[in-house]
C-alpha positions in Angstrom: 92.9 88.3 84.8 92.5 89.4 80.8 95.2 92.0 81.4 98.1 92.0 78.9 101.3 91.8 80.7 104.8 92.6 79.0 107.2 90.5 80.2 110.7 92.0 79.6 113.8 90.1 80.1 116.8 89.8 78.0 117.7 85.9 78.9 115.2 83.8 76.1 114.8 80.8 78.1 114.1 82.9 81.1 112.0 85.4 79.2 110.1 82.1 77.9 109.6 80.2 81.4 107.9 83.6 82.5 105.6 84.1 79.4 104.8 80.5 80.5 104.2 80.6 83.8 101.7 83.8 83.6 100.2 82.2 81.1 99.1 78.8 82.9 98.2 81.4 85.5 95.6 82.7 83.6 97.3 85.9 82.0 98.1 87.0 78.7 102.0 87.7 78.6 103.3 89.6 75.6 107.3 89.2 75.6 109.8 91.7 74.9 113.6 90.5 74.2 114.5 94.4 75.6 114.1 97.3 76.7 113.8 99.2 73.4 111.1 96.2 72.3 109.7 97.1 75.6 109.1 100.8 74.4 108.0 99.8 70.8 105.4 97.5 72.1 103.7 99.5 75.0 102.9 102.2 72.4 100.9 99.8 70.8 99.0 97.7 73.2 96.9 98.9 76.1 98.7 97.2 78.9 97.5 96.0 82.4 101.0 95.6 83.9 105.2 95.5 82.7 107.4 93.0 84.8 111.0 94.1 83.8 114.3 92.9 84.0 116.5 95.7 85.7 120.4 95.0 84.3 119.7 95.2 80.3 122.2 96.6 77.5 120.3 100.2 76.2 117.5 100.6 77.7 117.5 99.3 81.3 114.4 98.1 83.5 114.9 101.6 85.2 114.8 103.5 82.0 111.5 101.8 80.9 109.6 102.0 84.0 110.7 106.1 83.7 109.5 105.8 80.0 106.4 104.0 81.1 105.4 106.3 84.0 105.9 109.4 81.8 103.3 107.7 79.1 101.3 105.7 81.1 101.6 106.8 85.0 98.7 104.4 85.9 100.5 101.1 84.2 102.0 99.5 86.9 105.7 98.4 86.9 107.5 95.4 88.8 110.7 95.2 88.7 113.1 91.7 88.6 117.2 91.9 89.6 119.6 89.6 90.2 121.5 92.3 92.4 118.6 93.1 94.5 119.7 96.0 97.5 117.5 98.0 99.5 119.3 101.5 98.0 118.3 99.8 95.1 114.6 99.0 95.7 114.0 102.4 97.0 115.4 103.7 94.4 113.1 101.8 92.0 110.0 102.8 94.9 110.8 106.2 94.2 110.6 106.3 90.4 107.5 104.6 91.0 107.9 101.1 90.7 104.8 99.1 92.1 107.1 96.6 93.7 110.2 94.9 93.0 111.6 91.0 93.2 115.3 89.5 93.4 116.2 86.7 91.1 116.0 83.6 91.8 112.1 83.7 92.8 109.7 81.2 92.9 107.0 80.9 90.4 104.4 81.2 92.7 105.8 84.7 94.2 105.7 86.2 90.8 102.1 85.1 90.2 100.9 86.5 93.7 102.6 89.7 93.1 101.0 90.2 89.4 97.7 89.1 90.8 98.0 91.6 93.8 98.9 94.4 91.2 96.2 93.7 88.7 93.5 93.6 91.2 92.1 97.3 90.4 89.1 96.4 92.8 91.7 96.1 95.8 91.0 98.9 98.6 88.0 100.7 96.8 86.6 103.4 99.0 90.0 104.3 100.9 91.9 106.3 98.7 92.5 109.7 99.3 91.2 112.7 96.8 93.9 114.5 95.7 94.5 117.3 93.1 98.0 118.9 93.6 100.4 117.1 92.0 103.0 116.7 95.0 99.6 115.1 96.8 98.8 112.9 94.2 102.0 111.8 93.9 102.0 111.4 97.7 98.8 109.3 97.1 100.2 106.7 94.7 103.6 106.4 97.0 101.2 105.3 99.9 99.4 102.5 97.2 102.9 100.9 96.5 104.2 101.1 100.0 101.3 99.8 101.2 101.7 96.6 99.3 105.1 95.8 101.3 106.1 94.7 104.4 107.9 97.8 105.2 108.1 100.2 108.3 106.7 103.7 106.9 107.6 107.2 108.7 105.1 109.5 107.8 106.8 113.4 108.3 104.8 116.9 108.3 103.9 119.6 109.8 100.5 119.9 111.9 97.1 119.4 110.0 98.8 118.0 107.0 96.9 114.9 107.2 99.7 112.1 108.8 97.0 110.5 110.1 95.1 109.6 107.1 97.8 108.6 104.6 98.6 106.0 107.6 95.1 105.1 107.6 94.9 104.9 103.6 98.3 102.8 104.0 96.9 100.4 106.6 93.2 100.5 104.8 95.7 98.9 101.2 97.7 96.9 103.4 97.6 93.1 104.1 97.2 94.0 107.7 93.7 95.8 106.7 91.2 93.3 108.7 93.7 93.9 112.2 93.3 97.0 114.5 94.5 100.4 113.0 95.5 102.2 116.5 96.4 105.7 116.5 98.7 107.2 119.6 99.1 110.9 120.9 102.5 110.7 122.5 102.1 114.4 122.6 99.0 113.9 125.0 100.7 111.0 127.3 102.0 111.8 130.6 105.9 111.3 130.7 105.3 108.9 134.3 102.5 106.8 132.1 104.3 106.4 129.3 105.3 102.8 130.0 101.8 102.0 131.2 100.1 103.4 128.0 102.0 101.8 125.7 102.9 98.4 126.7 99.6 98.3 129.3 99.7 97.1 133.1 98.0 95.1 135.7 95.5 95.5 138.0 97.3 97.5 141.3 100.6 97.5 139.4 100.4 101.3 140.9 98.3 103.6 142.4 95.1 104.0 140.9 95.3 101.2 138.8 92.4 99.9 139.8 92.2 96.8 136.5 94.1 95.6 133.7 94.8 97.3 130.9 96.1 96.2 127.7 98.8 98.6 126.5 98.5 100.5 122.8 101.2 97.9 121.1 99.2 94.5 122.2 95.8 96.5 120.9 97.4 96.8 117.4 98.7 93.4 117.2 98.9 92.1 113.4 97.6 95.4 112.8 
């Protein structure tokens, strides 16, 4: 946990409370009254992580983390707003924020998430090689999704490898110990849909001849 994290928040006494908190966590917290400080200092130190305010006069929490991505792409960012909306975190997702957190939050969620982002070690030996850019990009999306609890549709055409950014998703994911279950709708028979995925009992019909747990109840937690 040696990592310098820049703390960025425009309200002192909250600004402080942070530095504070990180630090009796074990972190070192460099603070930065601003976005512009924000810029000034991450030129000069090698950092592990930025936590940043969104709503700041100049240079906002959205403006950094672009700032920081362009200079540093592998510096991850988490974002803090009072005015927290989904278009919003997507948004922030999308730029390529590592993770975002609505004000008022307790001091122990901020600590989990910084610990969670700094732990480089997490998910060794399931991330995807990637060399194009778009697919690189595609690869880092999958890291930061991965770390929420969100539903993920994964879209392409045939052979473009769906099934193993969900399995590099799942493989990041706190759900990584629990069943990864992969369906062929494609290759399920339209009168044993049902059956398949929500499973059956023993002579529920013709030929069922024991019980079967269905696809969802085989992927439970998972």
């Amino acid at each position: 946990m040696s990592a310098d994290v820049l703390v960025v928040e425009d309200e002192a006494d909250l600004r402080a409370a942070l530095c504070e908190t990180l630090r009796i966590a074990g972190f070192r917290a460099i603070p930065a009254a601003d976005g512009k400080a924000a810029v000034d200092i991450s030129t000069q130190h090698a950092l592990g992580l930025v936590v940043s305010d969104v709503q700041m006069n100049g240079v906002s929490g959205m403006d950094l983390l672009r700032r920081v991505k362009s200079t540093q792409p592998e510096v991850p960012v988490l974002l803090m707003t009072a005015y927290g909306t989904i278009e919003q975190a997507v948004t922030a997702m999308q730029e390529g924020a590592a993770d975002y957190l609505v004000k008022p939050f307790d001091a122990e969620v901020l600590v989990s998430k910084v610990s969670a982002l700094l732990d480089r070690d997490e998910g060794a030996g399931h991330e995807l090689v990637a060399v194009d850019p778009q697919s690189r990009e595609l690869v880092s999306l999958a890291k930061r999704v991965a770390k929420n609890e969100v539903t993920v549709l994964i879209t392409g055409e045939s052979g473009t490898g769906k099934e193993l950014v969900a399995q590099t998703v799942h493989a990041l994911s706190g759900r990584a110990e629990r069943p990864f279950v992969a369906v062929n709708t494609a290759a399920i028979p339209e009168t044993l849909t049902e059956s398949e995925l929500f499973g059956h009992d023993k002579g529920a019909f013709t030929g069922a001849l024991r019980s079967r747990p269905g696809y969802f109840e085989q992927a439970d937690s998972g």
